[in-house]
KEDOMI-551256 format. One record per residue (C-alpha): x, y, z; residue number from 1; residue in one letter. Coordinates in steps of 0.1 Angstrom, whole numbers, padded with zeros to 4 digits. Layout:
<<X Y Z> NUM 'A'>
...
END
This chain:
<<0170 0278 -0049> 1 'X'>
<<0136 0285 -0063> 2 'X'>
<<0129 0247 -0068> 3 'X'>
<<0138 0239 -0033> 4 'X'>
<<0119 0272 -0021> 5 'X'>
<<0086 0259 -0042> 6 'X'>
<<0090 0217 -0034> 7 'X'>
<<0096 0222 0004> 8 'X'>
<<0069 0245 0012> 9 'X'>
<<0048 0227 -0009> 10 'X'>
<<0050 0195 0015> 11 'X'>
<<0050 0217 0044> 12 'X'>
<<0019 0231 0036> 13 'X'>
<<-0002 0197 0028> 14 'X'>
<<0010 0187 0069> 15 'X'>
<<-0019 0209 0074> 16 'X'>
<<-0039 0211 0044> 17 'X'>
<<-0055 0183 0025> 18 'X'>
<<-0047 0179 -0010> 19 'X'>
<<-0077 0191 -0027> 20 'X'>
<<-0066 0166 -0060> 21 'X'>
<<-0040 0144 -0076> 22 'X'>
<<-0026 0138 -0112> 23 'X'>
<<-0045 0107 -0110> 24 'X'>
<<-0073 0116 -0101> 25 'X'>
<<-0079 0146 -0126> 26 'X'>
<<-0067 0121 -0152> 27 'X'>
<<-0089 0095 -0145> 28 'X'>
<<-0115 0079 -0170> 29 'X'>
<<-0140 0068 -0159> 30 'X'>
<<-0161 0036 -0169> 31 'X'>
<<-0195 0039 -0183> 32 'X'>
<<-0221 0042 -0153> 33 'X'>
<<-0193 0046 -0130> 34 'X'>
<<-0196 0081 -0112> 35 'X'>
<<-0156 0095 -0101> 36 'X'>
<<-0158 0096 -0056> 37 'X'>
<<-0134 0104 -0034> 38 'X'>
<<-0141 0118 0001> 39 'X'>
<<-0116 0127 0026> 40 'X'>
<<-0116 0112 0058> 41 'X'>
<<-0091 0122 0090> 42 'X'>
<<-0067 0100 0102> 43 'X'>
<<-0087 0094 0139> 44 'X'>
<<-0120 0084 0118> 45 'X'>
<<-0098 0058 0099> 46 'X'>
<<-0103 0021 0112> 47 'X'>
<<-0070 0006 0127> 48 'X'>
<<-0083 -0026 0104> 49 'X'>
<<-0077 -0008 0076> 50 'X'>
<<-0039 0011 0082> 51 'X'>
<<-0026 -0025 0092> 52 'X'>
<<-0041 -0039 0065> 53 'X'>
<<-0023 -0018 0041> 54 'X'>
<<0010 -0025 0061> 55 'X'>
<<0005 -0062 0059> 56 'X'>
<<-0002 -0063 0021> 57 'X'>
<<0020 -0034 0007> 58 'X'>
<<0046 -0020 0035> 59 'X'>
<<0055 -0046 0065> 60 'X'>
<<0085 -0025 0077> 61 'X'>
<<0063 0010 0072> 62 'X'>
<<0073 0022 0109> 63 'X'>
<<0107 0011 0107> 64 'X'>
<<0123 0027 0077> 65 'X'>
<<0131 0066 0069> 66 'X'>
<<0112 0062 0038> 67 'X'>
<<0128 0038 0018> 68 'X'>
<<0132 -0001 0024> 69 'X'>
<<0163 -0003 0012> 70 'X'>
<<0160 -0037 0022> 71 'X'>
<<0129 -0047 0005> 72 'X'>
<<0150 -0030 -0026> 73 'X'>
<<0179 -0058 -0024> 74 'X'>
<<0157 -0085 -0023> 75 'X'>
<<0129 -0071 -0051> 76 'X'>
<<0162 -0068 -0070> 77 'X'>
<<0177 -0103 -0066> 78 'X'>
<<0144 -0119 -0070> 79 'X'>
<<0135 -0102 -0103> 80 'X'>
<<0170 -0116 -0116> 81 'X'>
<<0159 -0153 -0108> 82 'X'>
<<0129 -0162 -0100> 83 'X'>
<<0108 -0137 -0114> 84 'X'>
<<0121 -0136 -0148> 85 'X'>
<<0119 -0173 -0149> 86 'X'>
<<0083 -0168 -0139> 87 'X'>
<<0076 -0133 -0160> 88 'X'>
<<0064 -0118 -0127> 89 'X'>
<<0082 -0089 -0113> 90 'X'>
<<0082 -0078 -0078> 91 'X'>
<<0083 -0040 -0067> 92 'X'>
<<0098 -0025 -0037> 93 'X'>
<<0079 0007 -0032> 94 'X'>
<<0066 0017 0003> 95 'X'>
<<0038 0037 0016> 96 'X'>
<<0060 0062 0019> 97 'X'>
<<0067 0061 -0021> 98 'X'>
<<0035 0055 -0030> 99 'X'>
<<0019 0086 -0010> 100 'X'>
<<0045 0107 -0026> 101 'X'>
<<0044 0098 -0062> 102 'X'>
<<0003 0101 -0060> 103 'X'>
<<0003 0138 -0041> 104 'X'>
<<0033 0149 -0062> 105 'X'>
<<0039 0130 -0091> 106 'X'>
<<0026 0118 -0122> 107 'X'>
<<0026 0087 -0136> 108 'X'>
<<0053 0073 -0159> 109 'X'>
<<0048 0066 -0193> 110 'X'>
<<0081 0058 -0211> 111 'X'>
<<0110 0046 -0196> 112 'X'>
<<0131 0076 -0196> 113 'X'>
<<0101 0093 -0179> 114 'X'>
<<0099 0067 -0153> 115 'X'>
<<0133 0068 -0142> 116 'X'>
<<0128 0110 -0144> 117 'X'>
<<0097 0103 -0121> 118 'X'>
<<0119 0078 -0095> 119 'X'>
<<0148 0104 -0090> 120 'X'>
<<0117 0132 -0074> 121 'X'>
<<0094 0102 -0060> 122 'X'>
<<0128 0098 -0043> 123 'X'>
<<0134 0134 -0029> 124 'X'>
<<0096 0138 -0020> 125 'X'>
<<0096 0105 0001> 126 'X'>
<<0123 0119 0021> 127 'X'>
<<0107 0148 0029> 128 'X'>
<<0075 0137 0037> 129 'X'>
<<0091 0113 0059> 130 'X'>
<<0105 0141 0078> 131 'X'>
<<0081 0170 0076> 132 'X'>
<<0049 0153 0074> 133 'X'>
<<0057 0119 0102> 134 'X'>
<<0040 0083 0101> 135 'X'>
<<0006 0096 0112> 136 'X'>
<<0002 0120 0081> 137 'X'>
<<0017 0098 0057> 138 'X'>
<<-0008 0074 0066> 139 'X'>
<<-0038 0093 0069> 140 'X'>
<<-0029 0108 0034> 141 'X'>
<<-0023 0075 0012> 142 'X'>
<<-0054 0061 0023> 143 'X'>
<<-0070 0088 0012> 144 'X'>
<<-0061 0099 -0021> 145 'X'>
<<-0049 0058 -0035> 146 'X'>
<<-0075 0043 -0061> 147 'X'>
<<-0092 0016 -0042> 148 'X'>
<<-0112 0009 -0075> 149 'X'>
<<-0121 0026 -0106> 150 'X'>
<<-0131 0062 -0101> 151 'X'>
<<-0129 0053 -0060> 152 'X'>
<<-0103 0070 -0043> 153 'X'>
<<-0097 0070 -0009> 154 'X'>
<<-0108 0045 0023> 155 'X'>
<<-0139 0073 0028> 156 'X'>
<<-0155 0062 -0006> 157 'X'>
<<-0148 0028 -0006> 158 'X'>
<<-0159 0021 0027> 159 'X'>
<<-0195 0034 0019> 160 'X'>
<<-0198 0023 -0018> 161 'X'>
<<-0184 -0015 -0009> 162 'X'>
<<-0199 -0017 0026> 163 'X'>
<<-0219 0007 0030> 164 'X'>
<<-0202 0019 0065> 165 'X'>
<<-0185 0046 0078> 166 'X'>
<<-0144 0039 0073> 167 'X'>
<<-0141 0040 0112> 168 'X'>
<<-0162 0008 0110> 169 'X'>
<<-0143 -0013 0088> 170 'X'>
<<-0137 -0050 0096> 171 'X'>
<<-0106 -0069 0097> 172 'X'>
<<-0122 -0089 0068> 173 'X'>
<<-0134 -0054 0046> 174 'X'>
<<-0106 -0043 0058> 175 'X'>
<<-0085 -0069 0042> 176 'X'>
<<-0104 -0069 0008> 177 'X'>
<<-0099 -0038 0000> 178 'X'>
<<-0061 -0041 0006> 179 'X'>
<<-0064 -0071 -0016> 180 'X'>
<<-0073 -0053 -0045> 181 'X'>
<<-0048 -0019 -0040> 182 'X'>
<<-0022 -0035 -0061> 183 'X'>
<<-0046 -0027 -0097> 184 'X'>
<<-0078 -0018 -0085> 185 'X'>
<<-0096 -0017 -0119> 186 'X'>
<<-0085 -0056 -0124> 187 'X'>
<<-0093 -0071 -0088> 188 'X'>
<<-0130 -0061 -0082> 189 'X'>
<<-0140 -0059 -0043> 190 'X'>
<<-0177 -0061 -0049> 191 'X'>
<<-0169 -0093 -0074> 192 'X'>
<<-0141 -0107 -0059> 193 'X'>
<<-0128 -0145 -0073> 194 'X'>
<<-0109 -0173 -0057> 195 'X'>
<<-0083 -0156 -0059> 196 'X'>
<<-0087 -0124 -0044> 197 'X'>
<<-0107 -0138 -0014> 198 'X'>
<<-0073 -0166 -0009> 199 'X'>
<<-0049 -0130 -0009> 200 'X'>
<<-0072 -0111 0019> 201 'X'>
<<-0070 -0144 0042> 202 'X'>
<<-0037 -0141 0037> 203 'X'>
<<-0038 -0108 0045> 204 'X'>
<<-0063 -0112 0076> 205 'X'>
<<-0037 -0133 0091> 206 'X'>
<<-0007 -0114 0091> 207 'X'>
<<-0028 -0086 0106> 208 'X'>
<<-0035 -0108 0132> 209 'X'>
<<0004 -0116 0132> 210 'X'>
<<0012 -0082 0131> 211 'X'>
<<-0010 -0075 0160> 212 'X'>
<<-0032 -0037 0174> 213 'X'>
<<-0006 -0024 0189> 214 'X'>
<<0019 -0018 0159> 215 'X'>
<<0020 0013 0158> 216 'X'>
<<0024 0019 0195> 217 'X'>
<<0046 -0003 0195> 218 'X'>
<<0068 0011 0173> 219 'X'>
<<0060 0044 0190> 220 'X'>
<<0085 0033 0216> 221 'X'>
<<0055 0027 0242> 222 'X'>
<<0063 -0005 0244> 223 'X'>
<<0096 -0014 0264> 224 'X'>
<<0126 -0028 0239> 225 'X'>
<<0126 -0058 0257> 226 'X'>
<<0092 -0068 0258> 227 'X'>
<<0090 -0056 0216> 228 'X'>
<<0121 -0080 0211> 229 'X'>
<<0103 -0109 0227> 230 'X'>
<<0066 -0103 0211> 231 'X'>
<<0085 -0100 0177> 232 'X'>
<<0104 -0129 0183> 233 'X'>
<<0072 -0152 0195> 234 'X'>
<<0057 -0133 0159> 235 'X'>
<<0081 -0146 0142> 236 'X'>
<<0071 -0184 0147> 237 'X'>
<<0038 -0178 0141> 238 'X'>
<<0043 -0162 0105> 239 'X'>
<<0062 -0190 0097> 240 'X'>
<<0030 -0214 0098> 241 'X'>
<<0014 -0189 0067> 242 'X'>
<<0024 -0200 0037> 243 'X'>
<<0012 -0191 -0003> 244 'X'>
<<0019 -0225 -0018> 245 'X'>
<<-0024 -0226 -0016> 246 'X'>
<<-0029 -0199 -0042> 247 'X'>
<<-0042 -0203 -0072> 248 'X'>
<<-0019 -0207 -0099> 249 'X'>
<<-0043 -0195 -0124> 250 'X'>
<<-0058 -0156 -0119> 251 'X'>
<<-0097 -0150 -0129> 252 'X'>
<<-0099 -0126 -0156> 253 'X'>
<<-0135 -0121 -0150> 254 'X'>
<<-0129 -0090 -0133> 255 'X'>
<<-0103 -0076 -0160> 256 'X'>
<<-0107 -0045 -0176> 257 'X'>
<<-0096 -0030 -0209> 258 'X'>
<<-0082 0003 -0190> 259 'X'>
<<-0053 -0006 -0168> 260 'X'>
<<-0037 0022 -0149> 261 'X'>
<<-0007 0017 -0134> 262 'X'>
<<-0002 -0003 -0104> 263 'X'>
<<-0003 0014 -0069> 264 'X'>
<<0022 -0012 -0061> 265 'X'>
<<0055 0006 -0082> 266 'X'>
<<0068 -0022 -0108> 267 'X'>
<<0043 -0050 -0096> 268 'X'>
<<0030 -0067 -0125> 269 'X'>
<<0016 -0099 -0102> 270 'X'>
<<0020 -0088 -0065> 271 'X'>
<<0027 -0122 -0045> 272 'X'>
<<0023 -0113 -0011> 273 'X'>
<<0040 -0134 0020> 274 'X'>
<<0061 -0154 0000> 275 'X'>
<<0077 -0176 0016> 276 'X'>
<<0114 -0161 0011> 277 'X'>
<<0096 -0126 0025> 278 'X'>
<<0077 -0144 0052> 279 'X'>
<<0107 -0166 0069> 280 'X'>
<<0127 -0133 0067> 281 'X'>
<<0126 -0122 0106> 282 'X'>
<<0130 -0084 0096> 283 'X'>
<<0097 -0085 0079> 284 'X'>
<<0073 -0076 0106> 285 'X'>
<<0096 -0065 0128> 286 'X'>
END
C-alpha cells in the first residue's frame, strides 16, 4: 500500500514540479575541462524542430501509443533473432515514454538481473506517466533531463553550448544533430560530428519534413479523421523514397570515448534509424 502511496504521488507531484535531479546526472563523471550543465527549459520555449526531431529518430509512433510500442517490441524482437545477430547489432524498442521514466525514476542497469529488475518499474512508471503526466509533460520532461552530450543535459544547455541560441530557436538542422547524437552522446560528438553523424541527421531532417508541423495537432484530434487518413496515406509514399542503404558502413571512432554510459536508446548498441523494414512499415509515422 505504502509503495503505491509513495510511487503515485511521487509522479503526480513532478506534473507540476520539475525534477530538481536524476540518478544520472548526480552520477555523472565528468571529462577533464568539461563543466556538468543542465538548465531547465518549459515546454512552450522548446522549438517544435526539436520535439519532432526526437520523434523522428527515437519514438515515430510517440502520440499514438499508451506508453509502450508494443509494436515496435515485436519487430525489435524478430529482428534481433535474425538480422541483428547476424550483424552483432541489436535494436531496442524503448519509447520516449520509457526513456523519460527510467531517467526521472530509475537507475541504470548494471548486471543482468538488475536490468530486468529495472524493466519490470521502468514498466509501471511509463504507464503512469502516460496517464498522470499526458504527451505535453512527457515531452517537455525528457528533453530536459536526457544527456545530449557529456555532462550536457537537457535541450536548454545544449542549445547554448552547441549553438549558442536560445532552445526556442533551434533549426531543423541543430535540431536534427542533436537528435543524432541522443542514442550515446559521449561517442557521437555534435560540435565534431563525422560522416556519419551528419548522413543520420539528413536522415533525420527528412522524416521531419515527412512527418510534417502539425504532428502533434494532428494527433490532438484537430485535424478531421479523414483528412489525417489521407495526409498519412500521401506520407506514406513519400517515406518510401528515404532509404539507409547510403550510410557508412564503417563508424568514425574519432569521437569515441573511454567512458560509455549507457545508451539513451534502451538495448541499442548501433541505432540504425529508418531502415528500410521500419520505413516501408505504413504504421510508422502514422
Amino acid at each position: 500500500m505504502w509503495f503505491f502511496i509513495v510511487t503515485i504521488s511521487w509522479v503526480i507531484l513532478y506534473k507540476w514540479i520539475n525534477p530538481p535531479t536524476t540518478y544520472l546526472q548526480l552520477t555523472c563523471d565528468c571529462p577533464d575541462g568539461v563543466k556538468f550543465h543542465q538548465e531547465w527549459v518549459d515546454e512552450e520555449q522548446i522549438s517544435l524542430n526539436m520535439k519532432l526531431a526526437v520523434v523522428a529518430s527515437e519514438d515515430n509512433n510517440f502520440m499514438k501509443h499508451g506508453g509502450i510500442d508494443w509494436g515496435a517490441v515485436e519487430k525489435a524482437k524478430k529482428y534481433n533473432e535474425t538480422t541483428g545477430k547476424k550483424k552483432g547489432k541489436y535494436r531496442g524498442a524503448s519509447t520516449i515514454t520509457q526513456q523519460t521514466a527510467k531517467n526521472v525514476f530509475l537507475w541504470p542497469g548494471t548486471s543482468k538481473l538488475t536490468k530486468w529488475i529495472r524493466k519490470g518499474f521502468e514498466v509501471y512508471f511509463t504507464y503512469l506517466i502516460e496517464f498522470f503526466w499526458g504527451k505535453e509533460r512527457i515531452m517537455e520532461v525528457y528533453l530536459n533531463v536526457i544527456e545530449m552530450g557529456p555532462c550536457k543535459f537537457g535541450v536548454g544547455a545544449a542549445s547554448k553550448d552547441y549553438f549558442g541560441v536560445q532552445a526556442s530557436s533551434l533549426t531543423r538542422e541543430q535540431a536534427a544533430l542533436i537528435a543524432a547524437c541522443l542514442p550515446n552522446p559521449v561517442k557521437y560528438s555534435v560540435s565534431r560530428p563525422g560522416s556519419y553523424l551528419k548522413k543520420r541527421q539528413g536522415q533525420i531532417a527528412k522524416l521531419m519534413r515527412l512527418i510534417g508541423n502539425d504532428y502533434f495537432t494532428r494527433y490532438g484530434k484537430d485535424m478531421g479523421k479523414v483528412e489525417r487518413e489521407k495526409e498519412e496515406r500521401e506520407t506514406e509514399k513519400k517515406i518510401e523514397e528515404i532509404a539507409e542503404d547510403d550510410l557508412p558502413t564503417i563508424v568514425e571512432e574519432e569521437n569515441e570515448s573511454p567512458s560509455k554510459p549507457e545508451s539513451s536508446s534502451e538495448d541499442e548498441v548501433m541505432p540504425e534509424i529508418l531502415e528500410e523494414e521500419v520505413v516501408k512499415e505504413s504504421d510508422t509515422i502514422q
